[in-house]
N, CA, C and O atoms as a printed pandas DataFrame, in Angstrom:
     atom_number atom_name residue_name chain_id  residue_number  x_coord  y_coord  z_coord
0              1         N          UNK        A               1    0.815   -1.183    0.000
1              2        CA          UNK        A               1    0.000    0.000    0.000
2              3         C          UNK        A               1    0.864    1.253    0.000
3              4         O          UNK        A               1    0.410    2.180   -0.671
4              5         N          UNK        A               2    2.059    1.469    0.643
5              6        CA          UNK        A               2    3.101    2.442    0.646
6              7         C          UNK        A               2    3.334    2.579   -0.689
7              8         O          UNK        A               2    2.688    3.516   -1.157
8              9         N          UNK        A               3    4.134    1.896   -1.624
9             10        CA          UNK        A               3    4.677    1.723   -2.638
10            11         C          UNK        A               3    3.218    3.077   -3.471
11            12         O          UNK        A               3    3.349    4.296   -3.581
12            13         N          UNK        A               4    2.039    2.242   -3.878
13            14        CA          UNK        A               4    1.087    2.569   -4.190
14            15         C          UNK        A               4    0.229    3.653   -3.662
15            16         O          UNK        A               4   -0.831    3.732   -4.282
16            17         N          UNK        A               5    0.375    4.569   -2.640
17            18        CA          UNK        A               5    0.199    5.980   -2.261
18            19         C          UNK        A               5    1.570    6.705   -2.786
19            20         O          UNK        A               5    1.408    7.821   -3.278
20            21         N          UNK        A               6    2.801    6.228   -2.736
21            22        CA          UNK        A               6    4.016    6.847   -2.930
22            23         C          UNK        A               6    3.558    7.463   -4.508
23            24         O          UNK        A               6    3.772    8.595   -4.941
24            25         N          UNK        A               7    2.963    6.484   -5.091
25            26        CA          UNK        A               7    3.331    6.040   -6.678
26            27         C          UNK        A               7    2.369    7.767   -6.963
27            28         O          UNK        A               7    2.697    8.861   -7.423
28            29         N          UNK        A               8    1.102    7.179   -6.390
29            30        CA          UNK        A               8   -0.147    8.160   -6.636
30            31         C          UNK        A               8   -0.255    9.701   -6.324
31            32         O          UNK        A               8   -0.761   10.634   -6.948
32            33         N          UNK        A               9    0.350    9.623   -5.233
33            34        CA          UNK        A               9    0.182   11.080   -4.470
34            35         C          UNK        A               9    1.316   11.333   -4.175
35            36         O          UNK        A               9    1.090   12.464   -3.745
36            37         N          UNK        A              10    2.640   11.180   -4.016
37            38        CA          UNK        A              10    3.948   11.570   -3.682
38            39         C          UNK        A              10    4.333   11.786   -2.269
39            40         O          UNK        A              10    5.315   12.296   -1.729
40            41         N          UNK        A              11    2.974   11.099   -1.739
41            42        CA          UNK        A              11    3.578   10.765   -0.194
42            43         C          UNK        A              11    4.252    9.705    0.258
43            44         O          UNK        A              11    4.308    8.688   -0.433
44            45         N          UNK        A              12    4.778    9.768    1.308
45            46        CA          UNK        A              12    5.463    8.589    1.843
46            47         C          UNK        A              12    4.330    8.591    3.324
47            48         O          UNK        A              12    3.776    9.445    4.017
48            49         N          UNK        A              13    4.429    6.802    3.260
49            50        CA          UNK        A              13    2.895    6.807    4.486
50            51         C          UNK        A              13    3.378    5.872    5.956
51            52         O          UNK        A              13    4.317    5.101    5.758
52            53         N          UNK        A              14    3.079    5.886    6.696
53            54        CA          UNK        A              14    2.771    4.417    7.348
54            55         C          UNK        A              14    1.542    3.495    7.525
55            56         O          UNK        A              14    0.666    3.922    8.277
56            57         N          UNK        A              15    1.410    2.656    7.118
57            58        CA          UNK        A              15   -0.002    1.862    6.770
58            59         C          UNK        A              15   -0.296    1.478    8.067
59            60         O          UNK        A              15    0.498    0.939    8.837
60            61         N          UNK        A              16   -1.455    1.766    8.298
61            62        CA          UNK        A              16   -2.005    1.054    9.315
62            63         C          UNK        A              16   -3.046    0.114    9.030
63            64         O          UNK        A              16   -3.064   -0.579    8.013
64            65         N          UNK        A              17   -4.265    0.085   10.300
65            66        CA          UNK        A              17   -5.272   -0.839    9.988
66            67         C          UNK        A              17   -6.177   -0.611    8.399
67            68         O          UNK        A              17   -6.045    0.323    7.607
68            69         N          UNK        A              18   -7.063   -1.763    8.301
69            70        CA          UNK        A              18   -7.866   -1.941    7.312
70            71         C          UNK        A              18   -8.937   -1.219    7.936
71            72         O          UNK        A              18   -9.086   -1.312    9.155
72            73         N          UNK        A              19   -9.718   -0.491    7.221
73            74        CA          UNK        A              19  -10.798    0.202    7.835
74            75         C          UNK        A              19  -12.003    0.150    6.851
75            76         O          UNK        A              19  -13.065    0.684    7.170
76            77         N          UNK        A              20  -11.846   -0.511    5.613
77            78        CA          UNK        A              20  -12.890   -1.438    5.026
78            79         C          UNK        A              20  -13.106   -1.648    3.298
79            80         O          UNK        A              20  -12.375   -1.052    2.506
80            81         N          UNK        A              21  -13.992   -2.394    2.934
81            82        CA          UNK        A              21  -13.745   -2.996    1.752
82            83         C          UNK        A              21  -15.262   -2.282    1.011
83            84         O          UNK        A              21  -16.373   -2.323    1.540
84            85         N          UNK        A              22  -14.948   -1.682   -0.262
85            86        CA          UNK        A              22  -16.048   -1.453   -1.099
86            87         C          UNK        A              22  -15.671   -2.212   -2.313
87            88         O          UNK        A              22  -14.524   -2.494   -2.661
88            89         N          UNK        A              23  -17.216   -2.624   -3.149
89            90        CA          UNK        A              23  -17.076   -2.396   -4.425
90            91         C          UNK        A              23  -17.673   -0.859   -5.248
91            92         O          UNK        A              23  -18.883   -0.648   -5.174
92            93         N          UNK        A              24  -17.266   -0.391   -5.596
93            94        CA          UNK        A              24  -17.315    0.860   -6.420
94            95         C          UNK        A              24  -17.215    1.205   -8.023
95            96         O          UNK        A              24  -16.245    0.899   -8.716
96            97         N          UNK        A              25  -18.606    2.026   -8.584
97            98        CA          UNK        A              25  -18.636    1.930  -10.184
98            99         C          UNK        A              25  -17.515    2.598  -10.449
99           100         O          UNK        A              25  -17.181    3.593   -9.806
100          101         N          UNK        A              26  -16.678    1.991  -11.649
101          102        CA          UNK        A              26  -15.864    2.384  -12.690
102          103         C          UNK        A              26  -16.254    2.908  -13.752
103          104         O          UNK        A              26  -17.382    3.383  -13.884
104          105         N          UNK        A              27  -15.001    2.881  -15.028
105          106        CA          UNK        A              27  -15.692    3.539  -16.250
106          107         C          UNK        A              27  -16.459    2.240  -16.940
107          108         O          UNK        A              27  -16.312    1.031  -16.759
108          109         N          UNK        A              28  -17.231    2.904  -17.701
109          110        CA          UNK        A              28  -17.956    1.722  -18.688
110          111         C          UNK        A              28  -18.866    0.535  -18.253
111          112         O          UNK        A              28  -19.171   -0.394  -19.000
112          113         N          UNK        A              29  -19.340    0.699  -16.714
113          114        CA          UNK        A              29  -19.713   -0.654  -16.283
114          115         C          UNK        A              29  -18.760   -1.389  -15.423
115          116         O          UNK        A              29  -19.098   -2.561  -15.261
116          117         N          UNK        A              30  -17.857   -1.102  -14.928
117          118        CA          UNK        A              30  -16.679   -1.922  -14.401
118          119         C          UNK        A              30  -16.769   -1.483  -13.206
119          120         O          UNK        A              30  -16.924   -0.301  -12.899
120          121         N          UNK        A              31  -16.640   -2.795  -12.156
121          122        CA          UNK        A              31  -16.549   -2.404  -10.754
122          123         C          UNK        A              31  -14.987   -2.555  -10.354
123          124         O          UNK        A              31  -14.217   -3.227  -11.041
124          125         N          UNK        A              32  -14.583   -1.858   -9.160
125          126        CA          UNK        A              32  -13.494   -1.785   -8.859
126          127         C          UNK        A              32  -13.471   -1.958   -7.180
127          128         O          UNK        A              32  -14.215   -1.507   -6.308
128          129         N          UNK        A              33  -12.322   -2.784   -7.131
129          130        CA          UNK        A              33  -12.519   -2.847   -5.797
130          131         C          UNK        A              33  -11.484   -2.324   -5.148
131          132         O          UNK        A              33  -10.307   -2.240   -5.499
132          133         N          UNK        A              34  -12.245   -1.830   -3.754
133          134        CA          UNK        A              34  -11.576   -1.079   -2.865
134          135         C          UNK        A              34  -11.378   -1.388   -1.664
135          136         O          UNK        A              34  -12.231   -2.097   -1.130
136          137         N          UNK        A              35  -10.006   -0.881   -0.746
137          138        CA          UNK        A              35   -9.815   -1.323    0.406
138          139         C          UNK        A              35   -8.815    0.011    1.192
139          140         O          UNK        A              35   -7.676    0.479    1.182
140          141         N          UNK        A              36   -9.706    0.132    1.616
141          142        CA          UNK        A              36   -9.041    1.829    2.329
142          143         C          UNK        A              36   -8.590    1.442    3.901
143          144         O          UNK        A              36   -9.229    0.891    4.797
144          145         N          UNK        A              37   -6.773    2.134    3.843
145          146        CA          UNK        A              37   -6.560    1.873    5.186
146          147         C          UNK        A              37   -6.243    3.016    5.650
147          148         O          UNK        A              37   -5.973    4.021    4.992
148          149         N          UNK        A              38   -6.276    2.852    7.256
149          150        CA          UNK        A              38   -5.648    4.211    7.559
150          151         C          UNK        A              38   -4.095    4.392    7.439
151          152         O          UNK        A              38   -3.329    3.432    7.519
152          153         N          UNK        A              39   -3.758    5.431    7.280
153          154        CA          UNK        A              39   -2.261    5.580    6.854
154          155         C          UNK        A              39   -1.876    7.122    7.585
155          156         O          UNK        A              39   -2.814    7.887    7.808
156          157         N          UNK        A              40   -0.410    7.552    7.957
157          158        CA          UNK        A              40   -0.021    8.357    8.721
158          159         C          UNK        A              40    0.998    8.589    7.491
159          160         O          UNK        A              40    1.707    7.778    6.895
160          161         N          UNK        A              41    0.825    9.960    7.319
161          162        CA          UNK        A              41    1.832   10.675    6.480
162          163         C          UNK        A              41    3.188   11.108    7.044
163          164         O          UNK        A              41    3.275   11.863    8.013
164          165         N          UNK        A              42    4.381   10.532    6.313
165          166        CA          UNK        A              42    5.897   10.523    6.760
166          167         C          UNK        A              42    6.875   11.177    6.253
167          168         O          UNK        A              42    7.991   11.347    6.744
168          169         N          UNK        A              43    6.410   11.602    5.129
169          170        CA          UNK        A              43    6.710   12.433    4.252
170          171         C          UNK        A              43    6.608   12.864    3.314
171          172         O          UNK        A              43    5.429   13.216    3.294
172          173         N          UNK        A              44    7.461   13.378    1.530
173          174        CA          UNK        A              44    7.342   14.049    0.936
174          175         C          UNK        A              44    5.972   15.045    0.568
175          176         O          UNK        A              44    5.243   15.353    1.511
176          177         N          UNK        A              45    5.641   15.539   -0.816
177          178        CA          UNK        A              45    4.641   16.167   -0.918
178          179         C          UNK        A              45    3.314   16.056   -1.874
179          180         O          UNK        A              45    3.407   15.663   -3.037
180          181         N          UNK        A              46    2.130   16.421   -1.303
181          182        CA          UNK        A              46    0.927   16.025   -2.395
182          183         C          UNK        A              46    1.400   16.534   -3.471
183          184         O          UNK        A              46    2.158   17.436   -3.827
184          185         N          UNK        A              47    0.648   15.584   -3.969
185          186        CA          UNK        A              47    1.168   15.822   -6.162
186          187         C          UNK        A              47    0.070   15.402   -6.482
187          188         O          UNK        A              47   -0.467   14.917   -5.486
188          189         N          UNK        A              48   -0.653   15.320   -7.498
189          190        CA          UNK        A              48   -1.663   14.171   -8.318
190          191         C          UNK        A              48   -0.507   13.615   -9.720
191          192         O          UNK        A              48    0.012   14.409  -10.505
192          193         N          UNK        A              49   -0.297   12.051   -9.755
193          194        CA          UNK        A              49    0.037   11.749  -10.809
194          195         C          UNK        A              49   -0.065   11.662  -11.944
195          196         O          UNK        A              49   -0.758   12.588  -12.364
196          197         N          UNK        A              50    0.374   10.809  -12.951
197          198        CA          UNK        A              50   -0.062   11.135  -14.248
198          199         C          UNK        A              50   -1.495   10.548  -14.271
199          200         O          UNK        A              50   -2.029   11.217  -15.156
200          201         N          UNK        A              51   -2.165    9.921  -13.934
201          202        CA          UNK        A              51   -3.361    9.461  -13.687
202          203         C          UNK        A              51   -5.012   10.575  -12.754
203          204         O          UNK        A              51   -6.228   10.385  -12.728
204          205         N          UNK        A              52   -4.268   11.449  -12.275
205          206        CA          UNK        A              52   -5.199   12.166  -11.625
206          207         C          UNK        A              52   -5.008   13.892  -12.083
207          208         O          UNK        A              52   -4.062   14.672  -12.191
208          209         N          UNK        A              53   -6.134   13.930  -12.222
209          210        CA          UNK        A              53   -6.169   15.732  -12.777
210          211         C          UNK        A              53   -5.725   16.413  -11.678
211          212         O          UNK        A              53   -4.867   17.249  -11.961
212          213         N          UNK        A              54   -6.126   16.314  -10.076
213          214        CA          UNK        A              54   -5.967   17.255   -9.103
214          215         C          UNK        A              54   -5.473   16.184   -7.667
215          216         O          UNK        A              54   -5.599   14.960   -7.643
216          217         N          UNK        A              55   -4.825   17.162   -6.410
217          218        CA          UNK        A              55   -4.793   16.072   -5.391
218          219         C          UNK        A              55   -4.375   17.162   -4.461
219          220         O          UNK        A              55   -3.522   18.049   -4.435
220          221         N          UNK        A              56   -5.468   16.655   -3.613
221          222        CA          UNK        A              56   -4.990   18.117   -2.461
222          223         C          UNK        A              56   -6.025   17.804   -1.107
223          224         O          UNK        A              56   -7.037   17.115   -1.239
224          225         N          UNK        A              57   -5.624   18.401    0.183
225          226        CA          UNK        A              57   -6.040   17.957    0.997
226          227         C          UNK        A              57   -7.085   18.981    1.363
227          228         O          UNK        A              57   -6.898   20.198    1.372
228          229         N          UNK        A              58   -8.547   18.169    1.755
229          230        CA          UNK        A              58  -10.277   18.660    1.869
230          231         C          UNK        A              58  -10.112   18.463    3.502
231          232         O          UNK        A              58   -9.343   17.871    4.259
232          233         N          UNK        A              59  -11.228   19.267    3.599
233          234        CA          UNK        A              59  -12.147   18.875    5.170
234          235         C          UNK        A              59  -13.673   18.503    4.891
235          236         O          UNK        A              59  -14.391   18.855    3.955
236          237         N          UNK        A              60  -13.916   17.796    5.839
237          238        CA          UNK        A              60  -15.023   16.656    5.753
238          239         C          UNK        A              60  -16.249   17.522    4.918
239          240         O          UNK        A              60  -16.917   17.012    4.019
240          241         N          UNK        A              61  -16.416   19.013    5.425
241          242        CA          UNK        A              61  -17.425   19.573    5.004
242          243         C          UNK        A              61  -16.861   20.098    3.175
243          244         O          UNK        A              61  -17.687   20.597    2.411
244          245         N          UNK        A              62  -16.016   19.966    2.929
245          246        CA          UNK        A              62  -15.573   20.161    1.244
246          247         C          UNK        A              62  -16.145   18.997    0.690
247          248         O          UNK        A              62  -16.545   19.240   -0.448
248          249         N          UNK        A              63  -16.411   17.455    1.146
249          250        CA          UNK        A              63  -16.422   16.676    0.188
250          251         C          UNK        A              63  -18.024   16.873   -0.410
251          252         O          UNK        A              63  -18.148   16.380   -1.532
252          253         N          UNK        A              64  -19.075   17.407    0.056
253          254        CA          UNK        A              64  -20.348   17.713   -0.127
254          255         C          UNK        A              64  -19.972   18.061   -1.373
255          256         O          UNK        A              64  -20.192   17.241   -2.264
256          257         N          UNK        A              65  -19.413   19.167   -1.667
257          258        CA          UNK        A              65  -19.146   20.005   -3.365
258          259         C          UNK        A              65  -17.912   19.692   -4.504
259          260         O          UNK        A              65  -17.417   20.286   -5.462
260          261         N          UNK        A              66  -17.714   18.308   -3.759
261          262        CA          UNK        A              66  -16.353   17.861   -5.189
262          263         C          UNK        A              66  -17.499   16.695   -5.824
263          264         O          UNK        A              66  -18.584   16.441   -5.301
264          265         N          UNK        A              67  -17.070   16.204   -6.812
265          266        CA          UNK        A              67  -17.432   15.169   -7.418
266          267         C          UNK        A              67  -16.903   13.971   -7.249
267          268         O          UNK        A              67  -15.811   13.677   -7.736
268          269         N          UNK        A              68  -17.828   12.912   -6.331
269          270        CA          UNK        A              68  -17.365   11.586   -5.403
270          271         C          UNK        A              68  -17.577   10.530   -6.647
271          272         O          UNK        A              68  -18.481   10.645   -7.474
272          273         N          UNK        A              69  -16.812    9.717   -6.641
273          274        CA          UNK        A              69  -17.532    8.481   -6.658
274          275         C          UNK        A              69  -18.872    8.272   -6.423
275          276         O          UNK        A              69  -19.361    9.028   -5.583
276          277         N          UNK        A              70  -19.840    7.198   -7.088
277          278        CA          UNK        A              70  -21.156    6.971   -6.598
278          279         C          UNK        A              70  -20.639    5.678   -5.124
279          280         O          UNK        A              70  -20.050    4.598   -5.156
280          281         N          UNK        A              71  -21.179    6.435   -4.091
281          282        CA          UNK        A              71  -21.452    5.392   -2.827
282          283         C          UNK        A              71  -19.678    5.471   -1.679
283          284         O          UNK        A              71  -19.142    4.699   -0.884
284          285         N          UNK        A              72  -19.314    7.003   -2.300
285          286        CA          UNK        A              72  -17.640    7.101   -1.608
286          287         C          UNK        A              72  -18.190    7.813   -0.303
287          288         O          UNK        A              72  -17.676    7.444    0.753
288          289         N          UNK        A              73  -18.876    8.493   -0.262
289          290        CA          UNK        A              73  -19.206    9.505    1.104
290          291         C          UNK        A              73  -19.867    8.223    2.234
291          292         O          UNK        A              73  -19.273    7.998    3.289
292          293         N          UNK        A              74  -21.119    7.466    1.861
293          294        CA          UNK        A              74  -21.355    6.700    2.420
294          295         C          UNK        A              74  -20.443    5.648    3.234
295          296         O          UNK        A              74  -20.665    5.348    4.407
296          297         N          UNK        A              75  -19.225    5.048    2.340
297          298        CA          UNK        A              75  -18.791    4.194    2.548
298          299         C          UNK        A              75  -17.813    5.535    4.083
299          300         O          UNK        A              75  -18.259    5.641    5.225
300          301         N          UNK        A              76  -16.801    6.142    3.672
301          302        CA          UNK        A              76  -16.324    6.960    4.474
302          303         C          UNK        A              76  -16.924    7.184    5.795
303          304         O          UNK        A              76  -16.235    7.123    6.813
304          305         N          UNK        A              77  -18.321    7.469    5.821
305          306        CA          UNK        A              77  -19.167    7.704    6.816
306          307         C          UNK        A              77  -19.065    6.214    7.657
307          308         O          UNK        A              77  -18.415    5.834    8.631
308          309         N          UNK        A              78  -19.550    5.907    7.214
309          310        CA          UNK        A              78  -19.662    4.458    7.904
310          311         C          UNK        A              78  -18.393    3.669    8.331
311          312         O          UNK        A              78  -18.469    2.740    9.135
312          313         N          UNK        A              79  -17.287    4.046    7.799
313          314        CA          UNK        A              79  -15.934    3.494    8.441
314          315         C          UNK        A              79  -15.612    4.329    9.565
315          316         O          UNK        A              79  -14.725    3.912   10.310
316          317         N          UNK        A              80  -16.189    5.489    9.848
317          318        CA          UNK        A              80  -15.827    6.744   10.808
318          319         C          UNK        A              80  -14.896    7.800   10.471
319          320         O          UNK        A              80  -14.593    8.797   11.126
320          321         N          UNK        A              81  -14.330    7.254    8.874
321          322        CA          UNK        A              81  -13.836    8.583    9.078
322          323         C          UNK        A              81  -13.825    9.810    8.466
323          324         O          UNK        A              81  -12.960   10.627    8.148
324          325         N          UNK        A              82  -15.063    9.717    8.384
325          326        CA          UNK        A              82  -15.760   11.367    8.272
326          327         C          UNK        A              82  -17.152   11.388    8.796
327          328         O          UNK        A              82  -17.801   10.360    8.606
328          329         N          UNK        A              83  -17.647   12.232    9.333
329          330        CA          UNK        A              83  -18.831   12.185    9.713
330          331         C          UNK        A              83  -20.358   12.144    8.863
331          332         O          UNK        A              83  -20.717   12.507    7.743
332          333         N          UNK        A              84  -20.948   11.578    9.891
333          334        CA          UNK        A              84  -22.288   10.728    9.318
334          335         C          UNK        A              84  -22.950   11.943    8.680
335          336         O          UNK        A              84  -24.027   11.824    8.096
């Protein structure tokens, strides 16, 4: 999971627990699966890679006005970590 936040966002992390498993729509019909852990930032700096238009750090009340995933706020909510 380090390797793969490093890759994405240009952080360096420490992985912690599993805090839970979605399936989530993709492009075209394709589900993708997900497994979000908590992680403690160790270093370097946010970037978005060649894969992401933007990457930058929100507060719980920003995610209302970005464009989620269908079923990302829910899932978040319900792991605790953002509010219900």
């Amino acid at each position: 999971m380090a390797r793969e936040v490093l890759e994405e966002t240009g952080l360096c992390v420490e992985c912690g627990r599993l805090l839970g498993t979605a399936e989530l729509p993709g492009p075209d019909g394709t589900i993708i699966d997900v497994s979000d852990y908590l992680a403690v930032v160790t270093g370097g700096e946010l970037a978005a890679a060649d894969d992401a238009a933007d990457a930058r750090w929100v507060t719980a009340a920003n995610l209302a006005s970005l464009p989620l995933t269908d079923g990302l706020a829910g899932y978040l909510a319900a792991w605790a970590v953002t509010p219900p």
